[in-house]
Legacy VTK file of the C-alpha trace (Angstrom):
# vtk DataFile Version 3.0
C-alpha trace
ASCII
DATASET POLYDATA
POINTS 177 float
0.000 0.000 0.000
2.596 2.267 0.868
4.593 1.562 -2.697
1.805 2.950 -4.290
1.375 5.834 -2.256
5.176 6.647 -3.056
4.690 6.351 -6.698
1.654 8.443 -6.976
3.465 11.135 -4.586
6.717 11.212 -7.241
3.995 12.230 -9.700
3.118 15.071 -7.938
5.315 18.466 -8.106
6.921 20.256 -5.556
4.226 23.002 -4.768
1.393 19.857 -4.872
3.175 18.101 -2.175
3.488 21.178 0.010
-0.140 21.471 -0.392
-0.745 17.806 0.340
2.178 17.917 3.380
-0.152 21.164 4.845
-3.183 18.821 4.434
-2.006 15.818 6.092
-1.016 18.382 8.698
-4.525 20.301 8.709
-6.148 16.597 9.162
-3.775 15.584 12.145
-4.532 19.082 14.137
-8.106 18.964 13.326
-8.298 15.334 14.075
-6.134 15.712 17.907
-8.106 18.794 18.494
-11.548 18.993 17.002
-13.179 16.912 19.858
-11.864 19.331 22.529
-13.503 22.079 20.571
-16.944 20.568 20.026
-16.862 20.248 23.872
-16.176 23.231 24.642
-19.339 24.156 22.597
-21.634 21.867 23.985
-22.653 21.637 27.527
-22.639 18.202 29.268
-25.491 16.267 30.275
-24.901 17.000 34.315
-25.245 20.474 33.737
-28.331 19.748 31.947
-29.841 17.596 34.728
-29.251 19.881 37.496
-30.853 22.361 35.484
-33.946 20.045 34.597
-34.362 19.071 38.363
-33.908 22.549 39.782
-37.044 23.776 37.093
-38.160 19.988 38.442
-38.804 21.702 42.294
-39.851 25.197 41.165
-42.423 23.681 39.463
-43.415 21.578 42.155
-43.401 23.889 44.720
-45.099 26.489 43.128
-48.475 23.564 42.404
-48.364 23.461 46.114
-48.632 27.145 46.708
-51.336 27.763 44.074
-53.279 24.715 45.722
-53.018 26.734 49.045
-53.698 29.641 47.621
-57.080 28.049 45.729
-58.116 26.435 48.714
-57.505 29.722 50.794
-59.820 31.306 47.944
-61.917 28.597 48.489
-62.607 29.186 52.244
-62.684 33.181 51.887
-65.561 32.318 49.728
-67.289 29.739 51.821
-67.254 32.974 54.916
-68.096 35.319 52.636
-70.863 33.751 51.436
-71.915 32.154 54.999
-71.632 35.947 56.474
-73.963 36.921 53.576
-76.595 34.212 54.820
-76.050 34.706 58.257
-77.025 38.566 57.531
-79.836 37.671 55.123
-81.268 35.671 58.303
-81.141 38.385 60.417
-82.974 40.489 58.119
-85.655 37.824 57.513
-86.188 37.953 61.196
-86.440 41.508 61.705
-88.818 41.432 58.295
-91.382 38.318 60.383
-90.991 40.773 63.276
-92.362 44.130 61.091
-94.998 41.656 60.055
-96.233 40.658 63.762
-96.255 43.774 64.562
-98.407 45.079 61.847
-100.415 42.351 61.932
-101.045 43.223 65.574
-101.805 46.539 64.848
-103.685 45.325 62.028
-106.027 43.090 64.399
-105.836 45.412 67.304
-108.338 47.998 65.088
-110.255 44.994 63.622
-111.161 44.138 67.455
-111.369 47.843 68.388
-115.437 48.846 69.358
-115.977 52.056 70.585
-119.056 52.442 73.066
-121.224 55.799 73.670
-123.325 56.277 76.293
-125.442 59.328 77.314
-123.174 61.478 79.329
-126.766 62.499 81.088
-126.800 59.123 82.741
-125.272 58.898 85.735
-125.000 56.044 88.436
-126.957 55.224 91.278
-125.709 53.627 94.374
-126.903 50.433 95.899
-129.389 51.893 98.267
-131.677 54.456 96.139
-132.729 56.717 99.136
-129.157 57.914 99.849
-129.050 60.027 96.771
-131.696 62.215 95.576
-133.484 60.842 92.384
-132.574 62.305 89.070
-134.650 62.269 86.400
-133.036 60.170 83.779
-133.245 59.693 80.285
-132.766 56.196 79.036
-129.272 54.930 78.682
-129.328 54.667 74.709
-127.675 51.066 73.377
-123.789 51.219 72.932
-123.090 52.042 69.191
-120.132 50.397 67.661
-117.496 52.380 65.431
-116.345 51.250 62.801
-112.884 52.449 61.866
-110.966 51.476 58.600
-107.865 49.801 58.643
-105.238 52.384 56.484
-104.386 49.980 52.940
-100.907 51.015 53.638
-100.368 48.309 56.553
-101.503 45.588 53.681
-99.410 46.964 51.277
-96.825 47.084 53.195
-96.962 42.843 54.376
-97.530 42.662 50.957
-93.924 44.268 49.868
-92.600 42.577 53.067
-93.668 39.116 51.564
-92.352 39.491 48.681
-88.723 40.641 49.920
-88.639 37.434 52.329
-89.812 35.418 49.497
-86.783 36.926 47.397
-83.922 36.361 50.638
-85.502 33.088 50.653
-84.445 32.436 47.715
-80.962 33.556 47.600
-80.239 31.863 50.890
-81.333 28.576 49.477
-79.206 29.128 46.049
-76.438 30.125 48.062
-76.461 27.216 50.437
-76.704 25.189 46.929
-73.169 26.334 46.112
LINES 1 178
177 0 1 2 3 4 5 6 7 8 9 10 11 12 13 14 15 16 17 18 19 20 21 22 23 24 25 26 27 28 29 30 31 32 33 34 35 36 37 38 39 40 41 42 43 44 45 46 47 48 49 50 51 52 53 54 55 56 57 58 59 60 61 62 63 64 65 66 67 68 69 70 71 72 73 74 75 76 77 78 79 80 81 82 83 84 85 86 87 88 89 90 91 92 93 94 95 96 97 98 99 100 101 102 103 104 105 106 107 108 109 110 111 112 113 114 115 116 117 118 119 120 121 122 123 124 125 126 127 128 129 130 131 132 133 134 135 136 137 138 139 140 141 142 143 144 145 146 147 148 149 150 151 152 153 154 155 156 157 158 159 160 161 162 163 164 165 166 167 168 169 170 171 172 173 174 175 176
């Protein structure tokens, strides 16, 4: 093999062999150094790993906080919305309590008579002959009066029926949730 490298090399003139010689040369460098220079470009697989499992535990640790964080949302809601109910209650009760108390006013004039007597009639005692004898008319019959109950009152149970009837519901969608 190496005869017929020597014959085709006397073929060649002095200027080609120099420019083979610097070849051969070029090859040997590039070949002793070319590895060292592709790893200098490239990073090595550790490097790369550390990196991957550092992004690895950010990423898990930062799930974990927006899970706290959404059940901590979660909870704030839950109060909020329980302290909205809660209120909604209380008004519910002060809104039956308006109603008993119109509806006792309400019944109070419905059971309301008004008797008139004769303010000529006066009393006598047990034994007549103690007081002198009056001449008397005769006591005329109690009259009743009539007195009519203001709309308003039923208007207003009205309107207050229909705002409980509203709370209801938004206490019962809101307990849904």
């Amino acid at each position: 093999m190496f005869k017929y490298i020597s014959e085709i090399l006397s073929k060649f003139t002095q200027g080609q062999r120099i420019i083979a010689l610097l070849l051969l040369l070029f090859s040997i460098t590039l070949i002793a150094i070319g590895p060292k220079i592709v790893e200098s470009f490239t990073h090595s697989t550790d490097e790369l790993e550390i990196r991957v499992q550092s992004q690895n535990t950010q990423i898990i640790e930062l799930t974990k906080r927006l899970n706290e964080l959404n059940t901590q949302i979660i909870e704030n809601q839950r109060q909020c919305t329980d302290a909205i109910v809660e209120r909604e209650v209380e008004i519910m009760n002060q809104i039956a309590d308006l109603e008993g108390r119109i509806k006792k006013e309400h019944s109070k004039y419905r059971n309301l008579e008004i008797q008139q007597t004769d303010p000529m009639v006066s009393r006598m005692g047990k034994n007549d002959e103690q007081y002198p004898r009056v001449a008397m008319s005769p006591a005329p019959e109690p009259q009743q009066v009539k007195i009519e109950i203001p709309q308003t009152n039923q208007m207003m149970l009205e309107g207050l029926n229909k705002i409980k009837s509203n709370i209801k519901k938004d206490i019962k969608s809101k307990k849904g949730q």
